[in-house]
C-alpha positions as CSV (number, residue, x, y, z in Angstrom):
1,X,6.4,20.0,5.5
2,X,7.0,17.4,3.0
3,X,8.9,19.5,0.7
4,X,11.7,19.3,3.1
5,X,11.4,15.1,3.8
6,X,11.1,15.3,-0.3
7,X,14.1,17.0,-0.6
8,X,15.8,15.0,2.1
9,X,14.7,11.9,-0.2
10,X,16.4,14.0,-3.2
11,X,20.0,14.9,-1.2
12,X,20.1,11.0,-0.2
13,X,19.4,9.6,-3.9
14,X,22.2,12.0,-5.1
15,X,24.6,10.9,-2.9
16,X,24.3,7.3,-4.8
17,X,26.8,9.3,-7.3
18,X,29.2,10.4,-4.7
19,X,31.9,8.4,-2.8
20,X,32.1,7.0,0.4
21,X,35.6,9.3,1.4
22,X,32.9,12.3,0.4
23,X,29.8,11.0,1.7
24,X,29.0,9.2,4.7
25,X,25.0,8.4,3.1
26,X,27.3,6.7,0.5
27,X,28.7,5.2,2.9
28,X,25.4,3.5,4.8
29,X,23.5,2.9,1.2
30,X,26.8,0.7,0.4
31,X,26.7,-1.0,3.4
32,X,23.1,-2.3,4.5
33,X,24.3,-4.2,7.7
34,X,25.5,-0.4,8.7
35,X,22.8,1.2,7.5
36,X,20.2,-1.3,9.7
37,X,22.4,-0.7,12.7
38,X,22.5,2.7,13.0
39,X,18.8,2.8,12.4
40,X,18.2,0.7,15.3
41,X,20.8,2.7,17.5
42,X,19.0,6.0,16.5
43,X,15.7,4.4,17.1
44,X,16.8,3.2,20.5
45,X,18.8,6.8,21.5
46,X,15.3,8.5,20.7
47,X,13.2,6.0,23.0
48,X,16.2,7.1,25.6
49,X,16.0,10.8,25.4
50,X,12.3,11.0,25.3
51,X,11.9,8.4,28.6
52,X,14.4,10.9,30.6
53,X,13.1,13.8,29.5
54,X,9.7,12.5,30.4
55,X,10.7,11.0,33.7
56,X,10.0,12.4,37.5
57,X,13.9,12.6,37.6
58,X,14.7,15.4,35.9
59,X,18.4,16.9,35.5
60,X,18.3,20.4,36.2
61,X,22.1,21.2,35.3
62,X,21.7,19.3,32.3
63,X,22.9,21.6,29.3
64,X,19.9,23.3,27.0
65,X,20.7,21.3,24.3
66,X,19.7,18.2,26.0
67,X,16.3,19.3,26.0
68,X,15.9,19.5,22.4
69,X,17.5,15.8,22.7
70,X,14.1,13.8,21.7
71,X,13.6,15.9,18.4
72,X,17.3,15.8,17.5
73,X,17.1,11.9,17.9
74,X,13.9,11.9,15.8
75,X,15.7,13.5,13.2
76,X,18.6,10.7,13.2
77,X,15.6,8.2,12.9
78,X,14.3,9.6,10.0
79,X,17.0,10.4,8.2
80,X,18.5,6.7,8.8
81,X,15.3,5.6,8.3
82,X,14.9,7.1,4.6
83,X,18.5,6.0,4.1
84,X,18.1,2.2,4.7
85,X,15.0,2.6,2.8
86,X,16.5,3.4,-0.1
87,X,19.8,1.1,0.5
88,X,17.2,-1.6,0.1
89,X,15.2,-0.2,-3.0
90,X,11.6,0.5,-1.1
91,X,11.0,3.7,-2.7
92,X,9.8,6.5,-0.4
93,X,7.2,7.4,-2.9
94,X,5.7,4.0,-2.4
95,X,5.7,4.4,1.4
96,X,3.8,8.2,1.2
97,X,1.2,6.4,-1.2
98,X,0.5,3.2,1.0
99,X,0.2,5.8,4.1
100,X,-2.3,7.6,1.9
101,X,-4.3,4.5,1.1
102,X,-4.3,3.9,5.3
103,X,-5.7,7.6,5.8
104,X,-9.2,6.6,4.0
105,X,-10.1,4.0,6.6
106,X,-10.2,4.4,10.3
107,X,-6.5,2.7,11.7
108,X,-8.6,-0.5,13.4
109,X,-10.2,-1.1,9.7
110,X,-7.5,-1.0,8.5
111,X,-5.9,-4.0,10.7
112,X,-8.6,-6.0,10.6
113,X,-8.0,-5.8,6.5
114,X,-4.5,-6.9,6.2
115,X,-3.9,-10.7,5.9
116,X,-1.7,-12.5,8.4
């Protein structure tokens, strides 16, 4: 599964080489107040879709796309998500090895560890 966030990672360094009239990734990693927006719109749009598709009110006549709405907004999260990560130079390698470091304790070890 990693292979395809890795090549994700790959397709959004490229586009540092491209132009904004070509690329619309140009276009967020040029522009970090854009780039942080749409990361919080995504982020908020997922929250959305999964609260109303897990609510009691369920749309019956709603098209079948919009059931497949929470993992299509999950996808917009972390693909704007890798994008303002790189826009501000935190290198998804560093992210994957610090996650790595987290999986050898138990998650409430290692919260207890950090420093505030």
């Amino acid at each position: 599964m990693s292979e395809i966030l890795d090549n994700l990672v790959r397709t959004i360094r490229d586009r540092k080489n491209s132009t904004e009239e070509k690329s619309y990734t140009k276009k967020l990693l040029n522009n970090k107040k854009l780039s942080e927006e749409k990361v919080l719109e995504e982020i908020n749009e997922l929250f959305q879709a999964v609260k109303l598709l897990n609510s009691e009110d369920k749309v019956f006549n709603a098209k079948p796309e919009f059931f497949n709405s929470d993992v299509t907004e999950a996808s917009d999260v972390v693909y704007h998500l890798l994008v303002y990560l790189e826009a501000n130079n935190i290198k998804y390698e560093d992210v994957l090895n610090e996650l790595k470091k987290r999986t050898l304790q138990s998650g409430l070890d290692e919260k207890a560890s950090r420093k505030v």
